[in-house]
KOLZA-181075 format. One record per residue: residue number from 0; x, y, z of N, C-alpha, C, O in turn. Coordinates in steps of 0.02 Angstrom, whole numbers, always signed. Layout:
<rs>
resi->NUM&n.X->X&n.Y->Y&n.Z->Z&ca.X->X&ca.Y->Y&ca.Z->Z&c.X->X&c.Y->Y&c.Z->Z&o.X->X&o.Y->Y&o.Z->Z
...
</rs>
This chain:
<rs>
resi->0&n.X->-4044&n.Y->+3663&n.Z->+4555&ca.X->-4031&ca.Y->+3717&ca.Z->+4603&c.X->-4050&c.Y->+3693&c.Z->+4672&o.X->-4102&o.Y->+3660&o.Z->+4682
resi->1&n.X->-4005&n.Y->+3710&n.Z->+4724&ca.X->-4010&ca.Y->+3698&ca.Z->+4783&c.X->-4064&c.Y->+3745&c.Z->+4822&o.X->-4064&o.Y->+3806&o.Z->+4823
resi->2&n.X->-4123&n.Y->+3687&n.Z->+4864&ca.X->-4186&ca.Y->+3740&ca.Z->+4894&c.X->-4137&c.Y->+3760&c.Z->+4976&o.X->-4127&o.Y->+3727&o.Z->+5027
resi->3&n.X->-4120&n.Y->+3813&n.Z->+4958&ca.X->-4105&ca.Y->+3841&ca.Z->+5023&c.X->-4157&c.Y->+3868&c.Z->+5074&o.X->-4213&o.Y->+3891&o.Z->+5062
resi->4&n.X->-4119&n.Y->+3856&n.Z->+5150&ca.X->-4167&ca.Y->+3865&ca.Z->+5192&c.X->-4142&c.Y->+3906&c.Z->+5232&o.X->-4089&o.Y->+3886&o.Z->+5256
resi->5&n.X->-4168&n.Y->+3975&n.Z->+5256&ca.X->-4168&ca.Y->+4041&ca.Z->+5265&c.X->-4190&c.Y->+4075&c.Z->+5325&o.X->-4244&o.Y->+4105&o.Z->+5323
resi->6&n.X->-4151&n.Y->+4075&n.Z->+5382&ca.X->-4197&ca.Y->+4123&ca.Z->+5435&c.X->-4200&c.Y->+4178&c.Z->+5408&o.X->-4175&o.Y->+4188&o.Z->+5352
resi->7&n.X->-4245&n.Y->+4241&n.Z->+5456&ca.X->-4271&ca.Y->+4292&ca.Z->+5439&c.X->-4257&c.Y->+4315&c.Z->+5508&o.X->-4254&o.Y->+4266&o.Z->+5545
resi->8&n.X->-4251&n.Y->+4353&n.Z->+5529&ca.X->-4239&ca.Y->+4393&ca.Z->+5581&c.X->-4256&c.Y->+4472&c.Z->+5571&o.X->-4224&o.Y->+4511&o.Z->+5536
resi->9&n.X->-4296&n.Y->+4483&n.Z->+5600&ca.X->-4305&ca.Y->+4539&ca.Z->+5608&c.X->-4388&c.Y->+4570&c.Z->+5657&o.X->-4438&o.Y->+4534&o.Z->+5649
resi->10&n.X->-4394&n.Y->+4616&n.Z->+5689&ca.X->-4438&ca.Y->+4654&ca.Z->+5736&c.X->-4495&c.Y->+4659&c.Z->+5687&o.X->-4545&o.Y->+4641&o.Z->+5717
resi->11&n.X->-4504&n.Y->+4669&n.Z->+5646&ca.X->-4545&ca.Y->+4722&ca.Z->+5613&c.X->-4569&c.Y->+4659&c.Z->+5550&o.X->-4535&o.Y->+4629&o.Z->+5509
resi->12&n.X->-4635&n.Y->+4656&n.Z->+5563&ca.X->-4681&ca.Y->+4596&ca.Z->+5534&c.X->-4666&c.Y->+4627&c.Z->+5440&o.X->-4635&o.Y->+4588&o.Z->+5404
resi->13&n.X->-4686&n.Y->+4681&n.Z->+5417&ca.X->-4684&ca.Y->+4661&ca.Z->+5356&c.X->-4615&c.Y->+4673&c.Z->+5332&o.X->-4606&o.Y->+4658&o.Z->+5273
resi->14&n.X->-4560&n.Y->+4699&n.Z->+5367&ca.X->-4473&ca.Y->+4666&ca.Z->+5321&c.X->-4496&c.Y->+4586&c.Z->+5306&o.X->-4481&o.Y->+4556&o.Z->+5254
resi->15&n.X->-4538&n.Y->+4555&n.Z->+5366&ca.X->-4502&ca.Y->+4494&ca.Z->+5368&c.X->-4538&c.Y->+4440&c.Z->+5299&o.X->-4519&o.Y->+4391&o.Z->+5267
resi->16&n.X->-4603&n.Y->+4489&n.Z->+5302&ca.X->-4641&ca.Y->+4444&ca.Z->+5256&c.X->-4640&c.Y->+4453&c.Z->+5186&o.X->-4660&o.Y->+4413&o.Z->+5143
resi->17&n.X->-4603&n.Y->+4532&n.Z->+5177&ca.X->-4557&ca.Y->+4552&ca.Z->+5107&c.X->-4501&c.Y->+4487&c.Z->+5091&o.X->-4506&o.Y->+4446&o.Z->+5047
resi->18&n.X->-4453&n.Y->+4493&n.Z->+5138&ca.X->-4411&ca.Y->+4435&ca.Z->+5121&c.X->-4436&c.Y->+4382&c.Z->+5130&o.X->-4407&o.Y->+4350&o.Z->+5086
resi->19&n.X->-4478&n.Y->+4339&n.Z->+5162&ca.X->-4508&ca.Y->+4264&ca.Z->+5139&c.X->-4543&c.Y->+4278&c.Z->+5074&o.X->-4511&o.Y->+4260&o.Z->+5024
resi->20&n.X->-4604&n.Y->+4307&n.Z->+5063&ca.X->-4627&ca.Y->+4329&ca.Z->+4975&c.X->-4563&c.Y->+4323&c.Z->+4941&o.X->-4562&o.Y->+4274&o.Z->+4904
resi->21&n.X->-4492&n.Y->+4367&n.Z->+4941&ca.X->-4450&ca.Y->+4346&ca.Z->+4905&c.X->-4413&c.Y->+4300&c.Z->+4893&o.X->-4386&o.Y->+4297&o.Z->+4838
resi->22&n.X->-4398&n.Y->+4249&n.Z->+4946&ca.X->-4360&ca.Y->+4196&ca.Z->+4948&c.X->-4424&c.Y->+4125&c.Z->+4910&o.X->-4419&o.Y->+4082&o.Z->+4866
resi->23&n.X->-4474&n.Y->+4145&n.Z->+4952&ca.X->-4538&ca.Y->+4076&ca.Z->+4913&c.X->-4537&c.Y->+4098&c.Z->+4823&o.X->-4537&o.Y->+4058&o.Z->+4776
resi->24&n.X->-4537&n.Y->+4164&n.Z->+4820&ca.X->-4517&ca.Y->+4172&ca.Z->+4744&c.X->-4462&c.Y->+4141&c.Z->+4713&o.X->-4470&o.Y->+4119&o.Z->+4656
resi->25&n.X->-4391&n.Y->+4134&n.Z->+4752&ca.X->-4344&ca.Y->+4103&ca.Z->+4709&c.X->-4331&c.Y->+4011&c.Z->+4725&o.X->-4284&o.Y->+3971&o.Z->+4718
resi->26&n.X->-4410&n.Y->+4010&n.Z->+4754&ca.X->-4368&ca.Y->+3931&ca.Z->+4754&c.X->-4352&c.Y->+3884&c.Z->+4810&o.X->-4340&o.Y->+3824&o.Z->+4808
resi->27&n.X->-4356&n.Y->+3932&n.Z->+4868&ca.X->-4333&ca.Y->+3940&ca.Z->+4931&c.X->-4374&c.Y->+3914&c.Z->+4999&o.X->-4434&o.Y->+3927&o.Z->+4991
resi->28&n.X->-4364&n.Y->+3891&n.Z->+5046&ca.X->-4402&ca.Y->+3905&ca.Z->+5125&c.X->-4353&c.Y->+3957&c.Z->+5169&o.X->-4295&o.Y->+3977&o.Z->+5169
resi->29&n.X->-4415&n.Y->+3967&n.Z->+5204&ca.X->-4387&ca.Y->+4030&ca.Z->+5250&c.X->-4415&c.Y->+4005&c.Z->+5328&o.X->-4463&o.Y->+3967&o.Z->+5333
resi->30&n.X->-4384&n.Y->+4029&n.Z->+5383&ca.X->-4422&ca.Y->+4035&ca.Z->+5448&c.X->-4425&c.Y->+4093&c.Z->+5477&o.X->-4379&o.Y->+4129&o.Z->+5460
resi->31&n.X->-4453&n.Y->+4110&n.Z->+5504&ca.X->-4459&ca.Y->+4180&ca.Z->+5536&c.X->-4473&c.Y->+4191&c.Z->+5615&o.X->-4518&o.Y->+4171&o.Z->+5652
resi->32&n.X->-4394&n.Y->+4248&n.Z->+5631&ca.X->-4386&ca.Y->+4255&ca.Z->+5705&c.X->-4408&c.Y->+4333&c.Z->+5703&o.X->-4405&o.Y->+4364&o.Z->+5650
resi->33&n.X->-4435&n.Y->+4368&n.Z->+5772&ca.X->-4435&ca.Y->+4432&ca.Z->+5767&c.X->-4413&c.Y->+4468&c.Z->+5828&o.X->-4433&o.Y->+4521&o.Z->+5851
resi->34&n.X->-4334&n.Y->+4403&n.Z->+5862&ca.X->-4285&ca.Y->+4449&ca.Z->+5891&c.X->-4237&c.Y->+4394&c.Z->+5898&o.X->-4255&o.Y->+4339&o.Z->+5878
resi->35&n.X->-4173&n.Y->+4400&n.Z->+5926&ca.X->-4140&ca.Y->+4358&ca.Z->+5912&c.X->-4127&c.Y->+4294&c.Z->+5964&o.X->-4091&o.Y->+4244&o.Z->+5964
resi->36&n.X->-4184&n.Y->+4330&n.Z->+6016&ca.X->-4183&ca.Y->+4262&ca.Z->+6067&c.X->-4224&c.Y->+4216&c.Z->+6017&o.X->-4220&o.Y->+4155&o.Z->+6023
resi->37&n.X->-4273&n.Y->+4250&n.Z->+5957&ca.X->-4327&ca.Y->+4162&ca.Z->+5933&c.X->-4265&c.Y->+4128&c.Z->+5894&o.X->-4251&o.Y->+4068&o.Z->+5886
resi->38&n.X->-4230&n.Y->+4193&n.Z->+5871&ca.X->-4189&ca.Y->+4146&ca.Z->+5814&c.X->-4133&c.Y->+4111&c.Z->+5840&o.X->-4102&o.Y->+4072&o.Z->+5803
resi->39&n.X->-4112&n.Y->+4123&n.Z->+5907&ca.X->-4079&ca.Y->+4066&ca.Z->+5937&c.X->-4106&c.Y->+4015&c.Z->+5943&o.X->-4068&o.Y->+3970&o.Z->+5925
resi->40&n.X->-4164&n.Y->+3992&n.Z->+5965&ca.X->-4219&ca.Y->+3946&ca.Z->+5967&c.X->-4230&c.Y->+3924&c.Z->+5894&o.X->-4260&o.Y->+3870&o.Z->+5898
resi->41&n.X->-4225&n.Y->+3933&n.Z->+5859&ca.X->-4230&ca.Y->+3893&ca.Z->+5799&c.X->-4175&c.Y->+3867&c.Z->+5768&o.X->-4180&o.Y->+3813&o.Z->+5740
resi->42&n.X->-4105&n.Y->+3908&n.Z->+5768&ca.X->-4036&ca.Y->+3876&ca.Z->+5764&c.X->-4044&c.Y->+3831&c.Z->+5797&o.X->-4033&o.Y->+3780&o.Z->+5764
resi->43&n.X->-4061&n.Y->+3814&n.Z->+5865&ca.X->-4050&ca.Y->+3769&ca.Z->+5903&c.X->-4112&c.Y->+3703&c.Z->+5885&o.X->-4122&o.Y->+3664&o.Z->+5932
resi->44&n.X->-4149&n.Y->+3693&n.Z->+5827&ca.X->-4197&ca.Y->+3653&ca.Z->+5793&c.X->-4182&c.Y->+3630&c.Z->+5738&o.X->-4197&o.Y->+3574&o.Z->+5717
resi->45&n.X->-4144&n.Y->+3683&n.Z->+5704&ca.X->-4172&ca.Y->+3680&ca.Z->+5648&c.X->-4077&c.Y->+3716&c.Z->+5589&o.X->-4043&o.Y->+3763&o.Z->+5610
resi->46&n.X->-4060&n.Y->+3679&n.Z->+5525&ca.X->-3983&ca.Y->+3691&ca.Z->+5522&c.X->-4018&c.Y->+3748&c.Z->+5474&o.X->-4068&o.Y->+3727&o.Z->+5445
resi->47&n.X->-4000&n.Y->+3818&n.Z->+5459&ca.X->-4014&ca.Y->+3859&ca.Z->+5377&c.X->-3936&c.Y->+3866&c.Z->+5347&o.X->-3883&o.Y->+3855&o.Z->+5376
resi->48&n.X->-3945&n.Y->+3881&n.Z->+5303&ca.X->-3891&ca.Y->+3900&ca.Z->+5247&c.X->-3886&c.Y->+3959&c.Z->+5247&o.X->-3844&o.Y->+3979&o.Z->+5206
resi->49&n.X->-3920&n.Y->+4014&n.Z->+5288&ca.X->-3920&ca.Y->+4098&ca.Z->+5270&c.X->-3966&c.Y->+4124&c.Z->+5324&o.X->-4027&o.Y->+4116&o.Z->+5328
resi->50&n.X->-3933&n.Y->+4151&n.Z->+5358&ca.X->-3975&ca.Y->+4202&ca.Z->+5400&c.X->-3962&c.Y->+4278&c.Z->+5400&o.X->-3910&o.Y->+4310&o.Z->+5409
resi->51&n.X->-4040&n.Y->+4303&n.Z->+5383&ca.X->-4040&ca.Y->+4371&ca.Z->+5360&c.X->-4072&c.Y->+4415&c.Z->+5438&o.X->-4130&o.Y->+4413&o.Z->+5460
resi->52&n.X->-4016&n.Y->+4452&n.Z->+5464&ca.X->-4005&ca.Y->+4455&ca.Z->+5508&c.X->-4023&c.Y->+4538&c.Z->+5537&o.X->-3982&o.Y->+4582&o.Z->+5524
resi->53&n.X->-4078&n.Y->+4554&n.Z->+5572&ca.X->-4069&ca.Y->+4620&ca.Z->+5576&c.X->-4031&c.Y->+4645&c.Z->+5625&o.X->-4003&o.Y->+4608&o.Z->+5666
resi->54&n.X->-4024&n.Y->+4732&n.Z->+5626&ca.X->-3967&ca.Y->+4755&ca.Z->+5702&c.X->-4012&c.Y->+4759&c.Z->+5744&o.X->-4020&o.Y->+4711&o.Z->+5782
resi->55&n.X->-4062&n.Y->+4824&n.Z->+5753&ca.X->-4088&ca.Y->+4846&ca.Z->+5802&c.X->-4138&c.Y->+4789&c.Z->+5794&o.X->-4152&o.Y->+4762&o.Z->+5741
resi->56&n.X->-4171&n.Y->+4769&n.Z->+5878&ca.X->-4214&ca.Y->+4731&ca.Z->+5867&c.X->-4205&c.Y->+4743&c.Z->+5960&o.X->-4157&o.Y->+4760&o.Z->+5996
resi->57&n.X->-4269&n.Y->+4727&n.Z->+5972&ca.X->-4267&ca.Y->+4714&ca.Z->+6058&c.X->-4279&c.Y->+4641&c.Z->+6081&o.X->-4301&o.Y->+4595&o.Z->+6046
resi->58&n.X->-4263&n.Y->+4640&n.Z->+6144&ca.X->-4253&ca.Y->+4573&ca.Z->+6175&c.X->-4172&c.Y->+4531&c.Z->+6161&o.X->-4143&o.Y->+4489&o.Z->+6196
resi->59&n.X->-4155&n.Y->+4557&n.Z->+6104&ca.X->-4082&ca.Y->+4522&ca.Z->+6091&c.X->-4082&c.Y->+4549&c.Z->+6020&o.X->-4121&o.Y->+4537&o.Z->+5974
resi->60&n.X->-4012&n.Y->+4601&n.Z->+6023&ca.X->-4006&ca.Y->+4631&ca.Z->+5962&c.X->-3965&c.Y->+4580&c.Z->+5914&o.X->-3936&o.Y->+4529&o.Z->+5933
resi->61&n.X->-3967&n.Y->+4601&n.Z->+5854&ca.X->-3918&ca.Y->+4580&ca.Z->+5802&c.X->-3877&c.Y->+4563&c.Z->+5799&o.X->-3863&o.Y->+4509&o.Z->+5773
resi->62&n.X->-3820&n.Y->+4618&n.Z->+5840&ca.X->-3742&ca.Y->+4609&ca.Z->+5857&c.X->-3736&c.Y->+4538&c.Z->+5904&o.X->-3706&o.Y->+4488&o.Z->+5885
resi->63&n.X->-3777&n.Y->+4547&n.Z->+5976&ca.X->-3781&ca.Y->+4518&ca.Z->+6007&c.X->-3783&c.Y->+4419&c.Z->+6005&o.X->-3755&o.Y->+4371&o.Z->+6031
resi->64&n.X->-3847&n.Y->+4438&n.Z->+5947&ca.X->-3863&ca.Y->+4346&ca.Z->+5932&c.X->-3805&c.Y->+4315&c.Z->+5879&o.X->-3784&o.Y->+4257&o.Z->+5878
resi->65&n.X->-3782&n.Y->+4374&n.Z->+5831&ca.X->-3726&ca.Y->+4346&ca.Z->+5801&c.X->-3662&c.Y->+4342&c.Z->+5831&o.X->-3624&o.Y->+4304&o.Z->+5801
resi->66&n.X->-3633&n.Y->+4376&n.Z->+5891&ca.X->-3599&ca.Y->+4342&ca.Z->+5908&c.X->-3604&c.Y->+4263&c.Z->+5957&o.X->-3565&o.Y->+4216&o.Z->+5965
resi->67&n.X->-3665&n.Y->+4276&n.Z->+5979&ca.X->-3664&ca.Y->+4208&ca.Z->+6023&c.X->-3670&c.Y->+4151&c.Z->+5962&o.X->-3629&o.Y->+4106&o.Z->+5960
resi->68&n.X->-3720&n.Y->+4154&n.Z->+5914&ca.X->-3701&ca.Y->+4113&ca.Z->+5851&c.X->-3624&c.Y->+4072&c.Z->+5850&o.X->-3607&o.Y->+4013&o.Z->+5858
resi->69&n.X->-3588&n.Y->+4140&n.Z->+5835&ca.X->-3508&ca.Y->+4117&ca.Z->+5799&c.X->-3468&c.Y->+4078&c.Z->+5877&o.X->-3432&o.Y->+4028&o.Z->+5877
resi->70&n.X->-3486&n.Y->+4117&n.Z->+5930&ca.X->-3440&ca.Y->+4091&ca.Z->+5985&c.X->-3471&c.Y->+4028&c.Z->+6034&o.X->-3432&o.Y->+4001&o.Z->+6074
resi->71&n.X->-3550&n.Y->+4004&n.Z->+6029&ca.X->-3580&ca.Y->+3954&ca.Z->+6072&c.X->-3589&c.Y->+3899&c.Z->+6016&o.X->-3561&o.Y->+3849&o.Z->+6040
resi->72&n.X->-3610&n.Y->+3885&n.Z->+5964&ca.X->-3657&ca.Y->+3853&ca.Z->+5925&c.X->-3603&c.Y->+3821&c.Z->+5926&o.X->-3555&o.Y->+3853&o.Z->+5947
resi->73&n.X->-3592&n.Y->+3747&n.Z->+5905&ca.X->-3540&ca.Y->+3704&ca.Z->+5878&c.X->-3553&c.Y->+3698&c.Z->+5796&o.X->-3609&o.Y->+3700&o.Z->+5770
resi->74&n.X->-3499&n.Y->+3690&n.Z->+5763&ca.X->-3473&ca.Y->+3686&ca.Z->+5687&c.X->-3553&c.Y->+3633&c.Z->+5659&o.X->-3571&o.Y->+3583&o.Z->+5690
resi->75&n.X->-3581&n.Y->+3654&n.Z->+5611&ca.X->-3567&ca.Y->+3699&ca.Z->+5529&c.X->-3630&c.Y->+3761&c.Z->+5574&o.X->-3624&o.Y->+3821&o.Z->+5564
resi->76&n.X->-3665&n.Y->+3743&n.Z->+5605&ca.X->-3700&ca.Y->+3809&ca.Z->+5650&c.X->-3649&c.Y->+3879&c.Z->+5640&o.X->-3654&o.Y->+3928&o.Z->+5603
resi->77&n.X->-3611&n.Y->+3863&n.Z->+5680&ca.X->-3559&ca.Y->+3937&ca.Z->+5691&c.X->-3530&c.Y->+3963&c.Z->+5631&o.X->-3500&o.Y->+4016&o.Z->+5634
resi->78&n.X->-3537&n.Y->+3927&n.Z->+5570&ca.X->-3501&ca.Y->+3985&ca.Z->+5526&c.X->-3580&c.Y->+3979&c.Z->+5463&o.X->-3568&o.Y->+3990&o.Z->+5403
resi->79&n.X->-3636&n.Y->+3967&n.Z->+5477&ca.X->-3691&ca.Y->+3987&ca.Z->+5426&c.X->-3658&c.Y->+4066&c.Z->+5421&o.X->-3625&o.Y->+4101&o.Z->+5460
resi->80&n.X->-3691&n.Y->+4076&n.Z->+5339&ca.X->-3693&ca.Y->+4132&ca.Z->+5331&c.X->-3730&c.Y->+4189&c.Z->+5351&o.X->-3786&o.Y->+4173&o.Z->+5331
resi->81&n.X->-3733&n.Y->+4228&n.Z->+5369&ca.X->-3740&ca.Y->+4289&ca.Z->+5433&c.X->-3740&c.Y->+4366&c.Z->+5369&o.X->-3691&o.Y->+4395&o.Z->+5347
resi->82&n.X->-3799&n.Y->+4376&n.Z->+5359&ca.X->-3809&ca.Y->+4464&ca.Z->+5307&c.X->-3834&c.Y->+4482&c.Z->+5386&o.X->-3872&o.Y->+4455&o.Z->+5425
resi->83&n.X->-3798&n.Y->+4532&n.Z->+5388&ca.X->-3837&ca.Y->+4599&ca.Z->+5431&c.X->-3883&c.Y->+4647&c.Z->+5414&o.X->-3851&o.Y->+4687&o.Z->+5380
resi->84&n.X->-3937&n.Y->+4667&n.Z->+5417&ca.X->-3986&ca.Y->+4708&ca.Z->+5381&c.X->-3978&c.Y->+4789&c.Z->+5438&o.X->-3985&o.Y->+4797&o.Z->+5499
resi->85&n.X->-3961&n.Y->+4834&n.Z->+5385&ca.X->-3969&ca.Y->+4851&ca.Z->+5450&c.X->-3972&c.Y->+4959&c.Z->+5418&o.X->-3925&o.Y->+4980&o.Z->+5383
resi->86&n.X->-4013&n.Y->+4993&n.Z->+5432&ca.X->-4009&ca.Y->+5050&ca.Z->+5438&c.X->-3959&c.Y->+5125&c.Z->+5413&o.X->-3961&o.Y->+5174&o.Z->+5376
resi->87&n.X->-3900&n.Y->+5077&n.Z->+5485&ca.X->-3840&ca.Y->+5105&ca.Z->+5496&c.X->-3810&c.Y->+5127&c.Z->+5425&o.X->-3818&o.Y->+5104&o.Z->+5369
resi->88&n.X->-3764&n.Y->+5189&n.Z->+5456&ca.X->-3710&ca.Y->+5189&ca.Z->+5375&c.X->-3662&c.Y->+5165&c.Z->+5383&o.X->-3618&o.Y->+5188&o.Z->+5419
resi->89&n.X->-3660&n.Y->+5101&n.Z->+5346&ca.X->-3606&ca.Y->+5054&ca.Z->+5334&c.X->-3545&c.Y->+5080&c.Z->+5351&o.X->-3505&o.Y->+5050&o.Z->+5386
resi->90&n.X->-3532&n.Y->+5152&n.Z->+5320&ca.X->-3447&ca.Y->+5174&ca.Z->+5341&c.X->-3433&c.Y->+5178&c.Z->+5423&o.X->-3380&o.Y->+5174&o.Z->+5455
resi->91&n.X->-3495&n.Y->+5188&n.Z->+5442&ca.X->-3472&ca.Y->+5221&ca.Z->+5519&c.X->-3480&c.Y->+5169&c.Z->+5560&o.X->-3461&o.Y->+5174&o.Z->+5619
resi->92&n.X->-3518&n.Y->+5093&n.Z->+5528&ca.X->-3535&ca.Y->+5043&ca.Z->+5569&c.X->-3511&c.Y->+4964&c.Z->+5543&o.X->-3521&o.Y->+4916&o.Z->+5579
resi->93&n.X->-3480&n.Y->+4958&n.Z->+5480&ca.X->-3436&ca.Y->+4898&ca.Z->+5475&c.X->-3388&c.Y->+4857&c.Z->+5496&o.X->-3379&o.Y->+4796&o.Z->+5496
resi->94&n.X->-3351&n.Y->+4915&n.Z->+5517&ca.X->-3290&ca.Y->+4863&ca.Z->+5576&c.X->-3307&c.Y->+4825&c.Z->+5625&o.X->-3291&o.Y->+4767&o.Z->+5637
resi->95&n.X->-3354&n.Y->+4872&n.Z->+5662&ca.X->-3403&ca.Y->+4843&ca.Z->+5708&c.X->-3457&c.Y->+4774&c.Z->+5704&o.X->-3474&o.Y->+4735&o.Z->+5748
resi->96&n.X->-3476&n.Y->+4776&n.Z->+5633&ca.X->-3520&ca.Y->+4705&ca.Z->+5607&c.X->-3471&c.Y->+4665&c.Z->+5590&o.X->-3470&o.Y->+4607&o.Z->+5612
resi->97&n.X->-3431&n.Y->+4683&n.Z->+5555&ca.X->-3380&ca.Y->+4626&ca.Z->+5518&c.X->-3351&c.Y->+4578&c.Z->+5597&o.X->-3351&o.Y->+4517&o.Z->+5605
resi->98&n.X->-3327&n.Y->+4638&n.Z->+5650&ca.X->-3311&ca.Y->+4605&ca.Z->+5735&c.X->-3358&c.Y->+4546&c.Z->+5741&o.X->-3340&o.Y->+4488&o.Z->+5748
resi->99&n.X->-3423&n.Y->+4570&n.Z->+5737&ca.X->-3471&ca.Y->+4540&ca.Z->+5769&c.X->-3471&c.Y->+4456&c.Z->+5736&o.X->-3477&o.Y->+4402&o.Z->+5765
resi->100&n.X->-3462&n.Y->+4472&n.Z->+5663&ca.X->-3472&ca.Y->+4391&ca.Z->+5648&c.X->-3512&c.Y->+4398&c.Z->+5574&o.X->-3530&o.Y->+4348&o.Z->+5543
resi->101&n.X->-3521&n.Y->+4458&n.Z->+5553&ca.X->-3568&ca.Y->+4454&ca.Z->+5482&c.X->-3509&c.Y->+4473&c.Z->+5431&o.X->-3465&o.Y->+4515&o.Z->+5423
resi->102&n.X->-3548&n.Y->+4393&n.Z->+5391&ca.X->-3507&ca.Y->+4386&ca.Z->+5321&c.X->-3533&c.Y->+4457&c.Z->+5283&o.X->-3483&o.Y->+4481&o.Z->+5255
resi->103&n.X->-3576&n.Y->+4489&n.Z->+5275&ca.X->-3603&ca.Y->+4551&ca.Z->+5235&c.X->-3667&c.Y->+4597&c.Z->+5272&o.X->-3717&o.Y->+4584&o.Z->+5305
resi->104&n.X->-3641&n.Y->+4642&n.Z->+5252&ca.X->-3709&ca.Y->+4704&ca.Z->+5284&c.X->-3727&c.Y->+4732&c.Z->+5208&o.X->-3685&o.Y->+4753&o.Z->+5168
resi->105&n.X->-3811&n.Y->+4727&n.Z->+5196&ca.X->-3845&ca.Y->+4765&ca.Z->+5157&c.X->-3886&c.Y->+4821&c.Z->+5218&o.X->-3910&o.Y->+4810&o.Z->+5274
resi->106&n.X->-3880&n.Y->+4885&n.Z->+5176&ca.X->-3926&ca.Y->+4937&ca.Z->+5195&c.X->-3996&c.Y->+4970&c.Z->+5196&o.X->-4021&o.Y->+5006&o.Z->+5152
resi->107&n.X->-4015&n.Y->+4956&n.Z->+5238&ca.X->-4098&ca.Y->+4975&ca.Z->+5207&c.X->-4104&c.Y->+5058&c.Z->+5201&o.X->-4071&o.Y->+5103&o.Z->+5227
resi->108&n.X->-4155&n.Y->+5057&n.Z->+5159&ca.X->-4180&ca.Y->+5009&ca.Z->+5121&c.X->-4151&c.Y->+4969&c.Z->+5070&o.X->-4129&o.Y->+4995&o.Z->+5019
resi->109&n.X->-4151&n.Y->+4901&n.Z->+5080&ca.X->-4127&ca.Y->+4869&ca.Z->+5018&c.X->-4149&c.Y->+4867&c.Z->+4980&o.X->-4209&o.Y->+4877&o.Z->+4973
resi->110&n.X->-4090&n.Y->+4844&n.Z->+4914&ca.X->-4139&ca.Y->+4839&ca.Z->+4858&c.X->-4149&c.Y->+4753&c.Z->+4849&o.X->-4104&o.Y->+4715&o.Z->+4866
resi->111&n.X->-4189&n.Y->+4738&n.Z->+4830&ca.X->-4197&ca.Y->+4660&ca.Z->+4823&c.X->-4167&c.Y->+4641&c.Z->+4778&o.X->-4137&o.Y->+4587&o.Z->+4782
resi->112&n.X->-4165&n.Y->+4678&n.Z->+4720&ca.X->-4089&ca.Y->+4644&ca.Z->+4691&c.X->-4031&c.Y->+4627&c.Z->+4729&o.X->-4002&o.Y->+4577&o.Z->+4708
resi->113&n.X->-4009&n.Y->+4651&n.Z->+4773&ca.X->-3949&ca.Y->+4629&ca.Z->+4822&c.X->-3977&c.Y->+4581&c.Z->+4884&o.X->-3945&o.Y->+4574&o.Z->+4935
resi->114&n.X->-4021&n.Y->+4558&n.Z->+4876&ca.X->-4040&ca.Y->+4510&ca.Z->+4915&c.X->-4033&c.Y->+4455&c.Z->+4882&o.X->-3986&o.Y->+4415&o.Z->+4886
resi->115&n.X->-4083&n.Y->+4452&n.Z->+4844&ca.X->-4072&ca.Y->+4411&ca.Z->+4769&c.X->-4002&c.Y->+4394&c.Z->+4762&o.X->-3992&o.Y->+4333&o.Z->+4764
resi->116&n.X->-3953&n.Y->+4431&n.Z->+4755&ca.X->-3876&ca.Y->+4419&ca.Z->+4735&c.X->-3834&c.Y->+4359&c.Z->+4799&o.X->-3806&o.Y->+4305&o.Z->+4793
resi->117&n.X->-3851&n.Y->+4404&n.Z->+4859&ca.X->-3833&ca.Y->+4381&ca.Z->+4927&c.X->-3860&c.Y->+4288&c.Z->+4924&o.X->-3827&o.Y->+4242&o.Z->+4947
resi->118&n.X->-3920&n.Y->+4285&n.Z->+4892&ca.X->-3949&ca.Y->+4209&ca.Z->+4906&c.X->-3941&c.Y->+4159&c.Z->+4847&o.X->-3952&o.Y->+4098&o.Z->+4844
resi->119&n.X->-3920&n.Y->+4199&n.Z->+4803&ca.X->-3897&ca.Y->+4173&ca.Z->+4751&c.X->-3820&c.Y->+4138&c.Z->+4737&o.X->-3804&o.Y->+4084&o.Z->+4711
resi->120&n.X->-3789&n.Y->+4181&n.Z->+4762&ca.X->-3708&ca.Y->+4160&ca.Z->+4781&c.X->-3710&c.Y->+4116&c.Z->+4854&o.X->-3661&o.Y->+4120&o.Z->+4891
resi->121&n.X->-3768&n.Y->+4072&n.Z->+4876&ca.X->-3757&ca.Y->+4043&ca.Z->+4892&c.X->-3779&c.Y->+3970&c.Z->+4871&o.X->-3762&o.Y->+3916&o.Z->+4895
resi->122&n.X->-3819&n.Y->+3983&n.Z->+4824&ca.X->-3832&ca.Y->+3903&ca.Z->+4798&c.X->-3765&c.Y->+3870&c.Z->+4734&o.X->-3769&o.Y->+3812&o.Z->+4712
</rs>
């Protein structure tokens, strides 16, 4: 099995340390941004296989860092995989993420089984 390597994105210290606990559980490394200006700064270090991506966040939202992702970064950067984490109800806010550049939006609260699934279909 492939050790995938995982940003974390998100404001709010324990989402982030829920999903590293879960990813070091399956096997995994993780890094952890808590807006999307760090996690530009670490794309720009460092290659992941999956970035778990939140919306709301200050200093540089969600929408925001994933599109500069898909439209600045040069190739295999620009098309990592991109989950949106995010609040919102998916019906009223998907067209809008899918625009932005995210391969999938889970809803929080998630369930970690669908995280699990999300990181799984990628090894």
């Amino acid at each position: 099995m492939k050790n995938l390597q995982i940003l974390i994105v998100d404001d709010i210290f324990t989402n982030r340390l829920l999903l590293s606990e879960l990813i070091k559980s399956l096997g995994h490394s993780s890094v952890q941004a808590e807006n999307g200006e760090e996690a530009i700064a670490c794309l720009k270090k460092d290659d992941f296989d999956l970035i778990l991506m939140d919306i709301e966040m200050p200093v540089m939202n969600g929408l925001e860092t994933t599109e500069m992702i898909r439209k600045t970064f040069p190739a295999p950067k620009n098309v990592v995989t991109i989950v949106a984490l995010t609040a919102h109800n998916p019906s009223l806010f998907f067209e809008d993420f899918s625009d932005a550049g995210f391969d999938e939006l889970l809803t929080k609260p998630y369930s970690l089984d669908k995280i699990v699934d999300v990181i799984n279909n990628l090894v």
